[in-house]
C-alpha positions in Angstrom: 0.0 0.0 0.0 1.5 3.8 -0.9 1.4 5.4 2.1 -0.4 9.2 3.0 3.6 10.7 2.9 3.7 9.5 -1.0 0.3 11.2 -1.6 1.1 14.8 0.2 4.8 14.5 -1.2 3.4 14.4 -4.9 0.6 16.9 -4.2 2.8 19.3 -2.6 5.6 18.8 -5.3 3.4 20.0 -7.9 2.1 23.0 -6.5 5.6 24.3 -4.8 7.2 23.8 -8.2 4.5 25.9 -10.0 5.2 28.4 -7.7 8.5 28.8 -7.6 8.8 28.7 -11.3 6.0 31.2 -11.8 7.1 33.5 -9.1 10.8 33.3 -9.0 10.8 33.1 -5.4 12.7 30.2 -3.4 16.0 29.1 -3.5 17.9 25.7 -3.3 20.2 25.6 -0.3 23.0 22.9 -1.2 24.5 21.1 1.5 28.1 22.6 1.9 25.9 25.9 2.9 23.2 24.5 5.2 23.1 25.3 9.2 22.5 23.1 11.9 18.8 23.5 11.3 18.5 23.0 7.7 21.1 19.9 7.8 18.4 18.0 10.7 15.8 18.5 8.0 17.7 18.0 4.9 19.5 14.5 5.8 22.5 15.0 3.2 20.5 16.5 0.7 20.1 20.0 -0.9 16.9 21.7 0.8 14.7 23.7 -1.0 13.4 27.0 0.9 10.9 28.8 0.7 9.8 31.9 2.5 6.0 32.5 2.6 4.1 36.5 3.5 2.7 37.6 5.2 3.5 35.8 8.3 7.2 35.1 7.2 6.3 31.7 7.3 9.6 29.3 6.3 8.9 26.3 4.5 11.2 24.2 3.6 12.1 20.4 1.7 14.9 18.2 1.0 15.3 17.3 -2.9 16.1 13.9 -4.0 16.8 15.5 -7.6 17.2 19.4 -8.1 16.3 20.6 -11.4 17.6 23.9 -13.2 14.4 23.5 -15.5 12.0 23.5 -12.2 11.2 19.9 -12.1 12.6 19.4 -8.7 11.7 15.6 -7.4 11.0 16.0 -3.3 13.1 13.7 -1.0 9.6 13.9 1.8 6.8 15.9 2.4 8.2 19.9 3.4 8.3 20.7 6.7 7.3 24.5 8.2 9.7 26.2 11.0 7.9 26.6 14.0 9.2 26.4 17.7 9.0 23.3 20.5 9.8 24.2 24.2 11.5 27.8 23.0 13.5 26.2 20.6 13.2 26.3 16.6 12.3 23.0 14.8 10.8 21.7 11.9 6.8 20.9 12.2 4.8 18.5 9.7 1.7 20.4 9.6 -0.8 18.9 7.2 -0.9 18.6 3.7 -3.9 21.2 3.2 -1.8 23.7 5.9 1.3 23.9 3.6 -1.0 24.5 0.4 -3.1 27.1 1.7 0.3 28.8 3.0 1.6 28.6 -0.6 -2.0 29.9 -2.2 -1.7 32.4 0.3 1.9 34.0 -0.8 0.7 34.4 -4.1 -2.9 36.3 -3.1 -0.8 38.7 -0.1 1.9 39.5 -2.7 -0.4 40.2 -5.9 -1.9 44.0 -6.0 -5.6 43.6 -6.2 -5.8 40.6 -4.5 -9.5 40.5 -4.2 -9.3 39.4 -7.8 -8.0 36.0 -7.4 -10.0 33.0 -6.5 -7.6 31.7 -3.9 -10.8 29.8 -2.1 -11.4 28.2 -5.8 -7.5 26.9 -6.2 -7.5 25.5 -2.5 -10.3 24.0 -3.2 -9.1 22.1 -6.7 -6.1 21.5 -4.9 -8.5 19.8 -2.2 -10.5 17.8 -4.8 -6.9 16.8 -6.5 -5.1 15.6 -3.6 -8.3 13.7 -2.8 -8.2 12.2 -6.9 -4.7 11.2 -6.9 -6.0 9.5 -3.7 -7.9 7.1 -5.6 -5.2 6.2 -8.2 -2.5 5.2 -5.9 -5.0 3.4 -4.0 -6.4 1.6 -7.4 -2.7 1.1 -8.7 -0.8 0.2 -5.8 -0.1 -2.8 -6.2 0.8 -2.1 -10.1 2.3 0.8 -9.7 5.6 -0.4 -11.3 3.5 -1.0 -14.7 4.3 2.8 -15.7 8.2 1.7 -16.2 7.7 -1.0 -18.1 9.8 -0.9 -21.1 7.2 -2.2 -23.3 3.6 -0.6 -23.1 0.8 0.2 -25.9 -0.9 3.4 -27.0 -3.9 2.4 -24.3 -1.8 1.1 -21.4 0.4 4.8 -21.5 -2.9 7.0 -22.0 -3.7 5.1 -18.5 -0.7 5.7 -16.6 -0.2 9.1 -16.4 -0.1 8.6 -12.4 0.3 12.4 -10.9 -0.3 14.0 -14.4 1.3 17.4 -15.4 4.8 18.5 -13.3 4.0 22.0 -13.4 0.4 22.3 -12.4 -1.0 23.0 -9.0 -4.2 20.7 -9.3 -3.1 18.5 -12.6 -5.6 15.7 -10.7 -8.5 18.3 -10.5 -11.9 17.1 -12.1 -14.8 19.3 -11.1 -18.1 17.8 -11.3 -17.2 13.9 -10.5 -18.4 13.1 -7.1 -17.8 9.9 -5.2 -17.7 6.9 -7.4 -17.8 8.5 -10.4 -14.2 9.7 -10.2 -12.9 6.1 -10.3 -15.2 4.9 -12.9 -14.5 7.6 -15.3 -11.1 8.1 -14.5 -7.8 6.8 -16.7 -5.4 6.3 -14.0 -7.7 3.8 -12.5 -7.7 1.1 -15.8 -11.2 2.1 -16.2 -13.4 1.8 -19.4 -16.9 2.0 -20.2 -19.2 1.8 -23.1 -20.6 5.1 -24.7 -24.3 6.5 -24.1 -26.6 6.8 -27.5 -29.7 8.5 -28.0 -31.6 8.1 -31.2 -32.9 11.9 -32.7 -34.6 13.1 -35.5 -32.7 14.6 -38.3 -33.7 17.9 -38.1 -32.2 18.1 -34.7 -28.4 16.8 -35.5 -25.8 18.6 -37.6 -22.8 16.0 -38.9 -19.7 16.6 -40.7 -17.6 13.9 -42.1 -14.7 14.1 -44.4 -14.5 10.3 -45.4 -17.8 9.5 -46.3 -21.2 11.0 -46.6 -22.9 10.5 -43.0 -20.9 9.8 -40.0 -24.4 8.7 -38.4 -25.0 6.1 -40.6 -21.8 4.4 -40.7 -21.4 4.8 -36.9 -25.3 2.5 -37.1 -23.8 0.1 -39.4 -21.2 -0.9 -36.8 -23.0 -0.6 -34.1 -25.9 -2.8 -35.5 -24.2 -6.1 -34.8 -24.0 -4.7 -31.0 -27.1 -4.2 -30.2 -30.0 -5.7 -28.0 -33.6 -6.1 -28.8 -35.3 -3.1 -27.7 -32.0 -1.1 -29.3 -33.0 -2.7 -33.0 -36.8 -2.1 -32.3 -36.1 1.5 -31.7 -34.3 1.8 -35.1 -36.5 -0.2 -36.9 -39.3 2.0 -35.7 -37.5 5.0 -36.2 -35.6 4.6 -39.4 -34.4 8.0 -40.4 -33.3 9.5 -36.8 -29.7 9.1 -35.9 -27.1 8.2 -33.3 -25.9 10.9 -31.0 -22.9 9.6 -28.6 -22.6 11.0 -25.3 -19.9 10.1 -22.4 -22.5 8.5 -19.7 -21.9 10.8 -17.5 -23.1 13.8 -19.7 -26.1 11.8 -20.9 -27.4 12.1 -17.4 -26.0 15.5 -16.9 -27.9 17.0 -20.3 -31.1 15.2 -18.8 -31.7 17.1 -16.9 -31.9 20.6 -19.4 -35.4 21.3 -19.9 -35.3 20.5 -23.5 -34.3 17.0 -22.9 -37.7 16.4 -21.9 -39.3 18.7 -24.9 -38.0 16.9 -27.3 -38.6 13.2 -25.8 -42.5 14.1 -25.5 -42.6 15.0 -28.9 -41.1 11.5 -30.2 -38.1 13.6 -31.7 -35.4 11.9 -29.2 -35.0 8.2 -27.8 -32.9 7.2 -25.0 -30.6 4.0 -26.4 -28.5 3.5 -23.1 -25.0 2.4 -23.3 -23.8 0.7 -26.5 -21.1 -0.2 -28.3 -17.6 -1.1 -27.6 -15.9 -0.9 -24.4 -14.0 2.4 -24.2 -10.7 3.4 -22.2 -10.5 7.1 -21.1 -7.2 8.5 -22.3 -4.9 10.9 -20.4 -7.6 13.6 -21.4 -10.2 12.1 -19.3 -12.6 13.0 -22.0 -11.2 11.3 -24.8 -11.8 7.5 -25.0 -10.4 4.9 -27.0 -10.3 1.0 -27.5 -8.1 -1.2 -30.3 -11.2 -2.5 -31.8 -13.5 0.3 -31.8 -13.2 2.2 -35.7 -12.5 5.9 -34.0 -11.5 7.0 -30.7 -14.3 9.6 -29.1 -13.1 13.2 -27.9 -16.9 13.6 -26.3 -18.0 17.5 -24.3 -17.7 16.2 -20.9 -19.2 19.5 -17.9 -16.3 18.5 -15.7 -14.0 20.9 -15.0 -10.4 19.2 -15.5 -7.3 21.2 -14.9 -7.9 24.4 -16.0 -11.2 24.0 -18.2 -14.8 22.9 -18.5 -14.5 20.3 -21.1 -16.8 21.2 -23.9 -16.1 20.9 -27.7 -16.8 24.2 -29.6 -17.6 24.6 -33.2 -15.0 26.7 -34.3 -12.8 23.5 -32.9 -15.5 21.1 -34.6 -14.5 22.8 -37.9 -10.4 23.6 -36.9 -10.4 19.6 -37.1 -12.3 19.0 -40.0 -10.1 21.4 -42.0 -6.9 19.8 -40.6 -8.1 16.5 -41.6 -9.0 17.6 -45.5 -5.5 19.6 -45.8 -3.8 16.3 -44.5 -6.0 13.8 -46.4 -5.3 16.0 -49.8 -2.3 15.5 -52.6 -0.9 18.4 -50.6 -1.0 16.7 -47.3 0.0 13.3 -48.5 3.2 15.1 -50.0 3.7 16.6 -46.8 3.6 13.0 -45.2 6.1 12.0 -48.0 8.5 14.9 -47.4 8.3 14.5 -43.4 8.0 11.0 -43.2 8.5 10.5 -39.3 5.5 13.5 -38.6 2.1 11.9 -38.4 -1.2 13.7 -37.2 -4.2 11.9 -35.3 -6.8 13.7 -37.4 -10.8 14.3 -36.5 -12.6 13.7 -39.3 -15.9 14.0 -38.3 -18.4 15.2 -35.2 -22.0 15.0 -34.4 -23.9 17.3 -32.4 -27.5 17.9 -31.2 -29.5 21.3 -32.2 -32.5 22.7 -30.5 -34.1 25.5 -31.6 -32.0 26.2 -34.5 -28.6 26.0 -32.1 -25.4 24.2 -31.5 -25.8 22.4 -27.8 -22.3 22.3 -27.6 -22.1 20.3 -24.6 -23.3 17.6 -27.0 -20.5 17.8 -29.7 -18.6 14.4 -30.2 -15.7 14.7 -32.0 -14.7 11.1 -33.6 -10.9 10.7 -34.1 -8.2 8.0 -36.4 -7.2 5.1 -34.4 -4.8 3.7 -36.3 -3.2 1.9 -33.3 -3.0 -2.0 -32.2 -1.9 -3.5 -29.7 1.1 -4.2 -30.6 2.2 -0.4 -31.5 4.4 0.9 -28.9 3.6 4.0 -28.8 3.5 6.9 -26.0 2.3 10.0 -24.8 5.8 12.1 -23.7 3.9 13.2 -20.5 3.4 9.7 -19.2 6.8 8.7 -20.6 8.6 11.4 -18.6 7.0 11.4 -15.4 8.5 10.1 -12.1 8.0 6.8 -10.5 5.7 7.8 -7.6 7.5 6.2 -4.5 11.4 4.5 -6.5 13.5 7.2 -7.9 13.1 6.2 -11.1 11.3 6.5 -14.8 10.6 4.4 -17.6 13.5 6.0 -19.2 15.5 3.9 -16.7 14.1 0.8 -18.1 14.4 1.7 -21.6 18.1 2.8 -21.4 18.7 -0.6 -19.6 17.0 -2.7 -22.4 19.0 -0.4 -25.0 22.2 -1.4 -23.1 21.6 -5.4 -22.4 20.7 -5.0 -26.1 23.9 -3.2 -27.6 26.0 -3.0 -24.6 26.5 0.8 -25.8 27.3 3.2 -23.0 24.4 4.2 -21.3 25.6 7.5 -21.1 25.6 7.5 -25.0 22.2 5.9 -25.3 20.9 8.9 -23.4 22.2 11.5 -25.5 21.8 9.0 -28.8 17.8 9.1 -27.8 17.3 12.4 -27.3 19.4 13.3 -30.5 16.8 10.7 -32.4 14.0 12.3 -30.9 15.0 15.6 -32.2 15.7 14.3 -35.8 12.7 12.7 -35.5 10.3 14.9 -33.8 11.5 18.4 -33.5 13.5 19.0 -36.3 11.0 18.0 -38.9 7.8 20.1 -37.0 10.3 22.9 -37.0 10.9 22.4 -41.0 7.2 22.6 -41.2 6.7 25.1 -39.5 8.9 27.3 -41.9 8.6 25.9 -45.1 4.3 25.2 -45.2 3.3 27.8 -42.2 1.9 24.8 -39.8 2.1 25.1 -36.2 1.7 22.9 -33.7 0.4 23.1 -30.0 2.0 19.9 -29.0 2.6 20.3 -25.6 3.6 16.5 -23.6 0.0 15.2 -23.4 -0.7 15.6 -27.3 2.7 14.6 -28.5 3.0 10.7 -29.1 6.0 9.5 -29.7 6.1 5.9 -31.2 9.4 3.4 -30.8 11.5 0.9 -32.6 13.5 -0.8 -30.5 13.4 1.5 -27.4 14.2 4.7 -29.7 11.4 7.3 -31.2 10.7 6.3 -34.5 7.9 8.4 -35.1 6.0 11.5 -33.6 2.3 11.6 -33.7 0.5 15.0 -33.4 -3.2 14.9 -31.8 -5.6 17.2 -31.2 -5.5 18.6 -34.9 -8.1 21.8 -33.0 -4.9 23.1 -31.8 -2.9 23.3 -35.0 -2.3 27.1 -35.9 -1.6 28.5 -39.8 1.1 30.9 -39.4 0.0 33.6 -42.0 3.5 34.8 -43.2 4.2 31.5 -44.2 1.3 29.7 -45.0 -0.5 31.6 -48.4 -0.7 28.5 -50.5 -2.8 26.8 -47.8 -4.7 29.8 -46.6 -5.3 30.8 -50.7 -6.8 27.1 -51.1 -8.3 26.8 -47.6 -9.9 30.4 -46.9 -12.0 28.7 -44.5 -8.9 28.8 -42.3 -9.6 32.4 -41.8 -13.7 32.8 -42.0 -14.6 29.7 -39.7 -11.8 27.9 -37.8 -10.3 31.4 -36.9 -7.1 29.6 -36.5 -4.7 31.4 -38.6 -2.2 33.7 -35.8 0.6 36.0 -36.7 4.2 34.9 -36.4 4.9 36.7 -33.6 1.9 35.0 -31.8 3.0 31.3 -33.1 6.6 32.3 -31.8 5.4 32.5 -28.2 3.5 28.9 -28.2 6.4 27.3 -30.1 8.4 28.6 -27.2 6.3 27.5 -24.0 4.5 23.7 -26.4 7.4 22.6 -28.5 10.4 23.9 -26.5 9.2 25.1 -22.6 6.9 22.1 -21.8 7.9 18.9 -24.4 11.6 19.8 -24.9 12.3 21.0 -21.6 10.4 18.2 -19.7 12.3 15.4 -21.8 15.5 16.8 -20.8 14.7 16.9 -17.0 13.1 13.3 -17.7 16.3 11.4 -19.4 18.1 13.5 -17.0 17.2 12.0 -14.2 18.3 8.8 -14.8 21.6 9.9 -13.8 23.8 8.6 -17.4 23.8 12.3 -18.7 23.0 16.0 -17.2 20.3 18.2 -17.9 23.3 20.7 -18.9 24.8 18.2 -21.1 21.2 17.8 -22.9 20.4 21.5 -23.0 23.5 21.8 -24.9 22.6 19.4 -27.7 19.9 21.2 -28.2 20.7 24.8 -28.2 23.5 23.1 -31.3 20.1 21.9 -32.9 18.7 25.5 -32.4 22.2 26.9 -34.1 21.9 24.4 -36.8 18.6 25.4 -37.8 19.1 28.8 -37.5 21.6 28.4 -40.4 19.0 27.2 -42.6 15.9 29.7 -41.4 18.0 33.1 -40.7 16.8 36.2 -39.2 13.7 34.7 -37.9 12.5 36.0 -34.5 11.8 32.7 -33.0 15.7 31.4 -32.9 17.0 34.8 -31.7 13.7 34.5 -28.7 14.9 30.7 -27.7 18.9 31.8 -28.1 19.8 34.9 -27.3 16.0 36.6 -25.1 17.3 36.1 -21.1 14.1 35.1 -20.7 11.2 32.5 -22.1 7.3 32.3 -22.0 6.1 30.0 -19.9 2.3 29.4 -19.3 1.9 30.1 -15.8 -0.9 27.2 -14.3 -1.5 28.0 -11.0 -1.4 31.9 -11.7 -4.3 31.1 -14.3 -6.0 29.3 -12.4 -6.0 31.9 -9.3 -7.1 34.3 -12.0 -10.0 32.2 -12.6 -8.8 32.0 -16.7 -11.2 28.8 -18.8 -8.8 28.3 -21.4 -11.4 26.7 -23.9 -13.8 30.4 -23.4 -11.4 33.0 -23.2 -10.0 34.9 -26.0 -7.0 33.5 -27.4 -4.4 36.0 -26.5 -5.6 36.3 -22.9 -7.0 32.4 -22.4 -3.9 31.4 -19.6 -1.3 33.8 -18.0 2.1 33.7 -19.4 5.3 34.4 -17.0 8.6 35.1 -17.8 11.7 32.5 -17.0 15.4 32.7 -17.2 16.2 31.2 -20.5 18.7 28.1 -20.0 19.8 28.4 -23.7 20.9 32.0 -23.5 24.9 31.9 -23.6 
C-alpha cells in the first residue's frame, strides 16, 4: 500500500514547483551551505526553501533530484519552522496547511488581491489531492507498470499517475463526485461503453470528411452490437440518428429542460450504453479501445485542470479542416516529405441542435485510431513522469534494455535518444513550420511518440483543433483553404506562433524530456540543454533572421504558461479569447549563452 507521505509528497511537489517557477521566489540551499537546522531536515541532501508573506512563514524540503528546468523531485513531504519548548524546529503540519500557505503568498503578494479566486485553487487542490488518492489506491499494487519498457498506446494514455509536473491541481476534475471519479477516471484502468440516443434529423448537424454521413456508418457498426429493444427502436424510427454521449453527460444533459421537450414530442429516444468498451485516455474525456473504428473526444461538464470540457464549433471545424488539408495530394506530400511526422486527425463530429442551435455540450468529436496493440507508442507526459515512491522513470528501463541489447554506453544511449528524438520529432515540425506555415500546439499530453526498439521512431501530433496557420508563411494553404480564416479562426501571426512554439514545443515537451532522461543519472540536464541549443544553431543556419531562434537563443528570458497563476485568475482556457486564455510568466532562458 503507498502510504499518505507519497500522496502529500506528490501533491505538494506539484504546487511548490509551479510556484516557484511562476514567481521566481525560493531558493535551493545545497549542502556545503546549510546550518545546523536545515542539515536535521535535509538529511544530506540540498533543501529547498521557501519563505512565505505575510506571516514570514519558512517552508522548507529536501530534494532527492534538483532541477535547473524546475522539475525538482522532493526527497519527503516539506516541513514548516515553528518552535518546541522555546527552541526552533521543523513541524509537519498537514498537507492542506502547507497548500493554503503557498495559495496564500501568491494572493498577499499580488496587488488587487480580491481578484483571485484563492478559495477556488485550494479547493481544486483539495478535490486533486483527494483524486490522486484514488489512483495510488487503485494502482498500488501495479504501480511499477508505468516503467515498463514495453507498453501500448492504451496502457500509456492510462498511466499518467500524478499528471502534469508544473500544475498545482493536474488531478483536478470538477463535477465527478464519489464513485464517479474512479469509474471515469484513466489512471484507474477504467473503461466504459458510450451513451446513445436516437434523434430526428432535423435536430443533429454532422460533418464527415471520409464518407457522406458519419451517423450512418457509426449505425452500421453498431448494428451487430445491439440488444432487442435497441434494433426495435431503429427499426421503428428509421431515419433518426445516433448521437454519442460520455454517460456521465447523458445524465448531466437530462436534466436541461429541453431534454424532456424533445422526448415528448417522439423527436429523441434514450438507447443506453452501446457499443464497444472504451478506455479514457490521459484527457479524461477522450476514449479509446483497439477495436472500436474511431476514438471519441466527447464535451464532458467537468472541469479538469484548467477548463470545462466542452467541444466548440469553431474546434469542430479547426479539425475538420486539418483532416481535408492532411487527407489531400498536398497533405499526402507533406507526409512524403516528413515521413517521421504523423497527425491523429478528426474527421468527423456530431452534435445535437434545438431551436435552431449548437448544444455544444453535446459535440462528439470522432478521431483515427490507427493503433494496435502491438504499436508501442507513447504519450511524452506519461513517458517522462517520475516513479511515484522508487527514484526512477521508464526511461530507466528503456536505457537498460538499449544497453543489455547493444552494450553501448548508457551514457551514449541517453544523449543518442534524445538526438533521435529531435531528428525525429522536433526538427522535422520545425521544417514545417517554416517551409508550409503549420504550427503545432504539441505540448507532452498531445505529442505521441512511437518506438523501434526502445528509440522514437515516429512522432504523432493529436488534437488537430490546436494546429495554428502561421499567415506569413502559410498563403498557399490559406489561398486554397480560406475557411482557415472565415470559420476555424485559426490562422495567428508569427509573432503569436513564436510564443507557443516557445512554451509547447520547447518550454513544456523539450524541456520536460531533458529533465526526464536526465534524471536517470547517465547524462545532465546541462549536457542535454546543450545538444539542443547546437540543434537551435543548426537550424538557424537554414531559417535566418527569424525571430523565434533569436527568442529561444539569445532573449534572457522564455514564456512559460503560468498554471497555477491562471487558475487563481480564474482563466477557462477553452472560453477565453486566445491571447488572454492562460497567464504567461517570464523564465530565465537556459539556452541564452
Amino acid at each position: 500500500m503507498i502510504q499518505d507521505n507519497t500522496l502529500n509528497r506528490l501533491s505538494l511537489q506539484n504546487l511548490i514547483n509551479a510556484y516557484c517557477f511562476e514567481t521566481r521566489r525560493g531558493s535551493i540551499v545545497p549542502i556545503d551551505a546549510q546550518d545546523a537546522l536545515q542539515k536535521s531536515l535535509a538529511q544530506n541532501k540540498p533543501l529547498l526553501v521557501l519563505h512565505l508573506a505575510p506571516h514570514n512563514t519558512q517552508v522548507a524540503v529536501p530534494l532527492e533530484r534538483v532541477s535547473q528546468l524546475g522539475q525538482h523531485r522532493f526527497a519527503a513531504t516539506p516541513a514548516v519552522l515553528g518552535q518546541a519548548d522555546g527552541a526552533p524546529t521543523w513541524l509537519q503540519p498537514s498537507a492542506v496547511s502547507i497548500a493554503s500557505l503557498v495559495i496564500e503568498d501568491i494572493v498577499h503578494q499580488h496587488k488587487g488581491a480580491e481578484t483571485l479566486d484563492a478559495n477556488g485553487v485550494l479547493k481544486r487542490w483539495i478535490e486533486s489531492y483527494e483524486g490522486l488518492q484514488i489512483i495510488l489506491q487503485h494502482r498500488s499494487d501495479e504501480v511499477d507498470d508505468i516503467v515498463d519498457a514495453v507498453q501500448n498506446f492504451i496502457q500509456t494514455e492510462q498511466s499518467l499517475i500524478y499528471g502534469h509536473a508544473m500544475h498545482p491541481t493536474p488531478k483536478g476534475r470538477q463535477g465527478f463526485y464519489g464513485a464517479e471519479w474512479a469509474k471515469y477516471a484513466p489512471e484507474t484502468s477504467s473503461k466504459t461503453k458510450l451513451h446513445y440516443w436516437l434523434v430526428h434529423p432535423k435536430h443533429i448537424v454532422e460533418e464527415f470528411v471520409d464518407g457522406e454521413s458519419i451517423t450512418a456508418e457509426l449505425q452500421d457498426k453498431l448494428a451487430p452490437m445491439m440488444n432487442a429493444y435497441q434494433q426495435q427502436l431503429m427499426n421503428n424510427n428509421a431515419d433518426y440518428k445516433l448521437l454519442p454521449l460520455h454517460p456521465w453527460q447523458a445524465k448531466f444533459l437530462q436534466q436541461q429542460a429541453w431534454y424532456a421537450r424533445l422526448q415528448a414530442a417522439g423527436k429523441l429516444f434514450d438507447m443506453g450504453e452501446l457499443g464497444w468498451a472504451l478506455h479514457p485516455t490521459t484527457s479524461v474525456r477522450t476514449l479509446a479501445a483497439f477495436d472500436a473504428p474511431w476514438m471519441f473526444k466527447l464535451s464532458l461538464s467537468v472541469a479538469i485542470t484548467n477548463s470545462v470540457r466542452i467541444n466548440l464549433p469553431k474546434e469542430c471545424k479547426r479539425g475538420i479542416h486539418a483532416c481535408r488539408i492532411w487527407r489531400s495530394d498536398y497533405g499526402k506530400q507533406l507526409g512524403k516529405d516528413f515521413d517521421t511526422i504523423a497527425v491523429l486527425n478528426d474527421p468527423a463530429w456530431i452534435a445535437l441542435t434545438v431551436d435552431g442551435s449548437i448544444i455544444d455540450e453535446s459535440i462528439c468529436i470522432l478521431r483515427d485510431n490507427p493503433f494496435d496493440q502491438d504499436t508501442e507508442v507513447t504519450n511524452l507526459a506519461s513517458l517522462s513522469q517520475d516513479h511515484p515512491t522508487r527514484v526512477t522513470n521508464r526511461f530507466n528501463t528503456l536505457f537498460q534494455g538499449i544497453h543489455a541489447r547493444t552494450h553501448a554506453p548508457l551514457e551514449e544511449i541517453a544523449k543518442d535518444w534524445f538526438a533521435t528524438y529531435l531528428q525525429v520529432g522536433f526538427i522535422p515540425l520545425m521544417h514545417m513550420y517554416y517551409q508550409h506555415g503549420i504550427g503545432f500546439e504539441v505540448h507532452q499530453q498531445n505529442s505521441l511518440i512511437e518506438l523501434t526498439d526502445g528509440y522514437p521512431s515516429k512522432f504523432w501530433a493529436r488534437d488537430n483543433q490546436g494546429f495554428g496557420y502561421i499567415a506569413e508563411y502559410a498563403a498557399p494553404l490559406i489561398d486554397t483553404y480560406p475557411e482557415l480564416v472565415s470559420e476555424s479562426e485559426c490562422v495567428i501571426p508569427e509573432d503569436f506562433a513564436d510564443s507557443r512554439v516557445a512554451y509547447y514545443l520547447v518550454g513544456n515537451s523539450i524541456f520536460g524530456l531533458i529533465t526526464a532522461i536526465a534524471r536517470t543519472q547517465y547524462v545532465s540536464e546541462a549536457a542535454l540543454i546543450d545538444m539542443f541549443r547546437d540543434c537551435l544553431m543548426t537550424l538557424e543556419t537554414r531559417y535566418p533572421h527569424r525571430p523565434l531562434f533569436d527568442l529561444l537563443l539569445r532573449s534572457p528570458t522564455l514564456p512559460f504558461k503560468g498554471n497555477l497563476l491562471t487558475r487563481l485568475h480564474a482563466l477557462d482556457e477553452l472560453t477565453a479569447p486566445v491571447e488572454t486564455q492562460s497567464i504567461y510568466v517570464d523564465i530565465p532562458n537556459p539556452l541564452c549563452a
